[in-house]
C-alpha positions as CSV (number, residue, x, y, z in Angstrom):
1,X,-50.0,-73.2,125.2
2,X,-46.7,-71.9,123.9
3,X,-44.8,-73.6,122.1
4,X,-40.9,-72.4,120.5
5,X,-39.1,-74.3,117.8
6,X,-35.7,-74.2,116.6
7,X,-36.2,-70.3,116.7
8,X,-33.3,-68.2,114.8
9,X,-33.9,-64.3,114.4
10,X,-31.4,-61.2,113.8
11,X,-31.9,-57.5,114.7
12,X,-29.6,-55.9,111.9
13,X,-28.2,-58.7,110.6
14,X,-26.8,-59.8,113.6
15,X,-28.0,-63.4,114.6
16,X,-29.3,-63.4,118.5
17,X,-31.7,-66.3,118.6
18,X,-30.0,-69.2,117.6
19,X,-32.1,-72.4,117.6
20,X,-34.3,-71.9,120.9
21,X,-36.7,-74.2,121.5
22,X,-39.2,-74.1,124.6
23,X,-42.7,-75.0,125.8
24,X,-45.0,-73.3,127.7
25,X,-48.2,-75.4,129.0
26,X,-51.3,-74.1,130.9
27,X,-50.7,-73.2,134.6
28,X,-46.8,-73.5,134.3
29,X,-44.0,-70.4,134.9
30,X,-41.6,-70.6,133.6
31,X,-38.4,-68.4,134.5
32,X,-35.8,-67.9,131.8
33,X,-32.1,-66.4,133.3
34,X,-28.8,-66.0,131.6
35,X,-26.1,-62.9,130.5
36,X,-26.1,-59.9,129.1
37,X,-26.3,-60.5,125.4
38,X,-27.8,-63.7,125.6
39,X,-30.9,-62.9,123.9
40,X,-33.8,-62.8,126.8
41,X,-35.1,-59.6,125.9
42,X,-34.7,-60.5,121.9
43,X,-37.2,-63.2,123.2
44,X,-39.5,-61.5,124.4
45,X,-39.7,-58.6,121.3
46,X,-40.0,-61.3,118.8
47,X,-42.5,-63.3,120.2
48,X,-44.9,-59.5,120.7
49,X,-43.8,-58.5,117.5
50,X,-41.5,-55.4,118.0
51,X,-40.6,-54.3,114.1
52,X,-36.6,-55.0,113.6
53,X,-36.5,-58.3,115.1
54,X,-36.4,-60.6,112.1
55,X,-37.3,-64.4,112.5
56,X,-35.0,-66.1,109.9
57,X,-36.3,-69.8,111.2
58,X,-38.2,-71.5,113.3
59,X,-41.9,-71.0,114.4
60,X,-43.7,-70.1,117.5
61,X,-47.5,-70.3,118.2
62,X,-49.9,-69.5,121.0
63,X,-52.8,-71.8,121.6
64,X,-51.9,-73.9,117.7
65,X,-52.2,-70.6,116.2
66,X,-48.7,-69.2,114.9
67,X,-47.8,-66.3,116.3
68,X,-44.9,-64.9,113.9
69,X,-47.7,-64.4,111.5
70,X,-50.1,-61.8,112.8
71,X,-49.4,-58.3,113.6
72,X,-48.6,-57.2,117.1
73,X,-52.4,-55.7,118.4
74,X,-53.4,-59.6,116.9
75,X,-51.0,-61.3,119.3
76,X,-52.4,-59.1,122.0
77,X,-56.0,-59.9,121.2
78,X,-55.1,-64.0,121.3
79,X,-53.7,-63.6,124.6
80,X,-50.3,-62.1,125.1
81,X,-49.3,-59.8,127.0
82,X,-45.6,-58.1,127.1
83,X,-44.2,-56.5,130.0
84,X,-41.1,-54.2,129.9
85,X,-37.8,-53.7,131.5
86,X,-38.4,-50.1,131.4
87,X,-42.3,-49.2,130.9
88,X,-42.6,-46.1,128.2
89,X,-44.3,-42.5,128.7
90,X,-47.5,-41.6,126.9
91,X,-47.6,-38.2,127.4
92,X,-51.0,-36.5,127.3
93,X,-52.8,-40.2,127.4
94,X,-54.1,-40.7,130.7
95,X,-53.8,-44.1,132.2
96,X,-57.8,-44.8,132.3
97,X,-58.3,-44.1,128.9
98,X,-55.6,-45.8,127.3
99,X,-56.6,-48.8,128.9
100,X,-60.3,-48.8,128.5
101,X,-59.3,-48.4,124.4
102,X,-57.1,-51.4,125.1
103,X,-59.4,-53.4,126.5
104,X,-62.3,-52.9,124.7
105,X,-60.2,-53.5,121.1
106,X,-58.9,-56.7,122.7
107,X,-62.8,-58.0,123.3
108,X,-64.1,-56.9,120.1
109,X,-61.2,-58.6,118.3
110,X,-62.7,-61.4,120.4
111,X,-66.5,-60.8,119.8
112,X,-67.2,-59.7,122.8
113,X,-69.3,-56.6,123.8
114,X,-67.2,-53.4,125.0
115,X,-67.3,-52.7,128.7
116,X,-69.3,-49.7,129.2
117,X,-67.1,-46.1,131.2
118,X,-68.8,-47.2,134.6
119,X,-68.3,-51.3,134.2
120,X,-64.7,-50.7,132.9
121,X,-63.9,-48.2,136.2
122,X,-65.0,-50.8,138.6
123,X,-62.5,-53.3,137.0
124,X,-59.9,-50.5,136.9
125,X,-60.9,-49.8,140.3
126,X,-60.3,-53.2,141.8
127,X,-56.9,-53.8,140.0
128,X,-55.1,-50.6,141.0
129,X,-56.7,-51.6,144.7
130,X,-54.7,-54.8,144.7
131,X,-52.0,-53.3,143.6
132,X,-52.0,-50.4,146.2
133,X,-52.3,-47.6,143.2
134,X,-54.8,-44.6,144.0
135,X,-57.5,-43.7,140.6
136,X,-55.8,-40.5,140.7
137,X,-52.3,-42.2,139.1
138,X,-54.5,-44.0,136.4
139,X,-55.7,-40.4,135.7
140,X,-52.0,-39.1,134.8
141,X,-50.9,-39.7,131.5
142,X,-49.4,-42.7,131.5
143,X,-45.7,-43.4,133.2
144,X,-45.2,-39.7,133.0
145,X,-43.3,-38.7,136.2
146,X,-43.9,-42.4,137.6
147,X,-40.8,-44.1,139.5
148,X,-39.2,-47.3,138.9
149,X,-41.6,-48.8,141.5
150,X,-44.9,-47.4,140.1
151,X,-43.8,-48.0,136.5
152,X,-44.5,-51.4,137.4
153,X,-47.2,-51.1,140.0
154,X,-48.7,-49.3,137.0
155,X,-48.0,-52.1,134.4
156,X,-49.4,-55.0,136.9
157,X,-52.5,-52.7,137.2
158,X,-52.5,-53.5,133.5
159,X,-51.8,-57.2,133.3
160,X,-54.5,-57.8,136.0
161,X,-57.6,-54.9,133.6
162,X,-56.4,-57.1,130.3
163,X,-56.6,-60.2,131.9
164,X,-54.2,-62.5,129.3
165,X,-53.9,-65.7,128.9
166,X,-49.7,-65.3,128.2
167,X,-47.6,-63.4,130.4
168,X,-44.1,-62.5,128.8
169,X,-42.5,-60.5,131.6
170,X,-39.0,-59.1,130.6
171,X,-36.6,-58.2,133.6
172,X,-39.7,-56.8,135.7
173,X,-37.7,-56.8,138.7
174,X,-35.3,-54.2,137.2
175,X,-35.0,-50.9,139.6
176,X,-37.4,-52.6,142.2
177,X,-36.5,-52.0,145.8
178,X,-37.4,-55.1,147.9
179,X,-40.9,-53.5,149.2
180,X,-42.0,-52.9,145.4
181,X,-40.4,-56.6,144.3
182,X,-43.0,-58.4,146.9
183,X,-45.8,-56.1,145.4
184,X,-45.0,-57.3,142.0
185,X,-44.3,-60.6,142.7
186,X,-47.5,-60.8,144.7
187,X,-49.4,-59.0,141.2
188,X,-47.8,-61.8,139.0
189,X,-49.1,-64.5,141.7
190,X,-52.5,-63.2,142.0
191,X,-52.7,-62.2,138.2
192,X,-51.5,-65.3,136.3
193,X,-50.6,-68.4,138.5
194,X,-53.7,-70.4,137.4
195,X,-55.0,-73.2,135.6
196,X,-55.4,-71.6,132.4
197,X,-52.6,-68.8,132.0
198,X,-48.7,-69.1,132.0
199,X,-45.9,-66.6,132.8
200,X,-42.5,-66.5,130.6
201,X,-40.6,-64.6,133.3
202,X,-37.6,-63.4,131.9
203,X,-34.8,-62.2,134.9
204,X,-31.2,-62.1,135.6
205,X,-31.7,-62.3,138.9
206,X,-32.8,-65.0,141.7
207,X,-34.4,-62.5,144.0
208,X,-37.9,-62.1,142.0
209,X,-38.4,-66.3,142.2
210,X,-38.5,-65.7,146.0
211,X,-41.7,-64.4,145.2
212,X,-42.7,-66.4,141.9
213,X,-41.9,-69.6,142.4
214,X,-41.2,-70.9,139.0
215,X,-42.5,-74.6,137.5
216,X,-39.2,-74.4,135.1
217,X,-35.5,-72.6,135.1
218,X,-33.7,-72.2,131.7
219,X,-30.6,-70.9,131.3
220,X,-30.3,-69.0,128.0
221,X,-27.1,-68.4,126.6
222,X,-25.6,-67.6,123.0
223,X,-29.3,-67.7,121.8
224,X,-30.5,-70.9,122.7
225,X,-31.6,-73.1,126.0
226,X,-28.6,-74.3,127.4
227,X,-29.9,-75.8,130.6
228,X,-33.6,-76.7,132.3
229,X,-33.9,-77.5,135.4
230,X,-36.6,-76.6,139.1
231,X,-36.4,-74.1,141.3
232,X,-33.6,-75.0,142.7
233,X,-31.4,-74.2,139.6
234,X,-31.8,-70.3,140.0
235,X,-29.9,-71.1,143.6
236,X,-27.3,-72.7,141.5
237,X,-27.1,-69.8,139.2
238,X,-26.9,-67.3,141.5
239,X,-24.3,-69.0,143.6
240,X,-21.8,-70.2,140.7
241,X,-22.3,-67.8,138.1
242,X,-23.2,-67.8,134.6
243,X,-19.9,-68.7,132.9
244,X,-19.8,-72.7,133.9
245,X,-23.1,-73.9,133.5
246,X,-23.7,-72.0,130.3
247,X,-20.1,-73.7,128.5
C-alpha cells in the first residue's frame, strides 16, 4: 500500500529525512518511535504534503501511485489521511460543515455522488456516537474551545466520516489522560484495523500500543529506520531508552 524509498528531505536547508525507507501493506500498523529531532513528525508532513518540507531524494507512493507528486487535497482524495499532534482551530467553521465539504470533495475527486445534508448527518451521527461526542460539538466551529481530549475525540470523529484507506497518525496520544487514550485507541481499532486500510502510528511513547497493538516497531533515529522489530520492541524501548538501540 505504502511504500518509502531511500527518502531524504530538508525543512530550510536543514536535512531531516536521511535515507528512510519503509513499507506499509494492507491490514498492517505499523508504529514508528524514536527522539526528539529524529524526524517522525517530518514524516508525516512530507508524505501529506505540508509546503516547506522539501523532498531532495527518494520517492514515496500510495497504492503504485507516487505521492510526492500531487498536491495535498489529491493525497487526501487517494486515501490519506493525517492526524495531528496538536489539532488546529477553524474559527467560525462549524464541525458539520467542514466535514460534509470534505467529504463530499474527497468522493467527487473519486466519481462518486455527494452525500446529500440528511445522508451525510446519519454518518456524522454514528461516528461521533462511537466516539462518545454529542452533534452539538460537531456544531462548534471546529477545535475552538475543545480540550486535549476532545481535540482528538473530535479528529477520530473525522477519520471514521472520511473513511481512508491510509492512516498517518502523528503523536495522537500527546496530552491524552488514560480514559481519553483507550477512547482513541479504541477509534483507531474500530476505524482502521482492517483488511484493506493501514495505520502509520507515529509515537514516543509505549502507552498508546497498549491499545493498538502494532504489526511492526521502528525505531527512527537521525532520519532514517534504524531498527524493526514486533511488539515486543516498544517494551524494549521504553525500558532501555533511546540512546543504545538507536547507536
Amino acid at each position: 500500500m505504502l511504500k518509502i524509498n531511500n527518502l531524504h528531505a530538508t525543512v530550510a536547508d536543514k536535512p531531516i529525512l536521511k535515507g528512510l525507507t519503509l513499507t506499509l501493506n494492507p491490514g498492517e500498523i505499523h508504529a514508528v518511535m524514536g527522539p526528539n529531532g529524529a524526524g517522525k513528525s517530518t514524516l508525516s508532513y512530507v508524505l501529506g504534503g505540508r509546503p516547506g518540507y522539501e523532498v531532495t531524494d527518494g520517492t514515496a507512493t500510495l497504492d503504485g501511485q507516487d505521492l510526492l507528486a500531487l498536491a495535498p487535497h489529491e493525497r487526501a482524495a487517494l486515501g490519506l489521511f493525517l492526524g495531528f499532534q496538536y489539532p488546529v482551530e477553524i474559527p467560525g467553521v462549524s464541525n458539520v460543515q467542514f466535514l460534509r465539504e470534505a467529504l463530499n470533495a474527497q468522493r467527487k475527486a473519486r466519481g462518486e455522488a455527494a452525500l446529500s445534508a440528511g445522508d451525510f448527518l446519519r454518518v456524522a451521527r454514528t461516528q461521533a456516537g462511537a466516539m462518545g461526542v454529542d452533534m452539538d460539538m460537531l456544531k462548534r466551529p471546529v477545535n475552538v474551545g475543545f480540550s486535549g481530549g476532545e481535540k482528538k475525540r473530535n479528529e477520530m470523529v473525522q477519520m471514521g466520516i472520511i473513511d481512508p484507506k491510509l492512516a498517518i497518525l502523528d503523536e495522537t496520544d500527546s496530552g491524552l489522560d488514560i480514559d481519553a487514550l483507550r477512547v482513541v485507541g479504541d477509534g483507531i481499532n474500530r476505524i482502521m484495523r482492517k483488511p484493506d486500510k493501514a495505520v502509520l502510528l507515529i509515537t514516543h511513547y509505549q502507552r498508546l500500543l497498549d491499545y493498538v497493538k502494532p504489526d511492526f516497531v521502528h525505531v527512527l533515529a537521525d532520519g532514517r529506520i534504524v531498527r524493526s522489530g514486533g511488539a515486543e520492541l516498544a517494551l524494549e524501548l521504553e525500558r532501555e531508552g533511546y540512546g543504545a538501540l538507536a547507536a
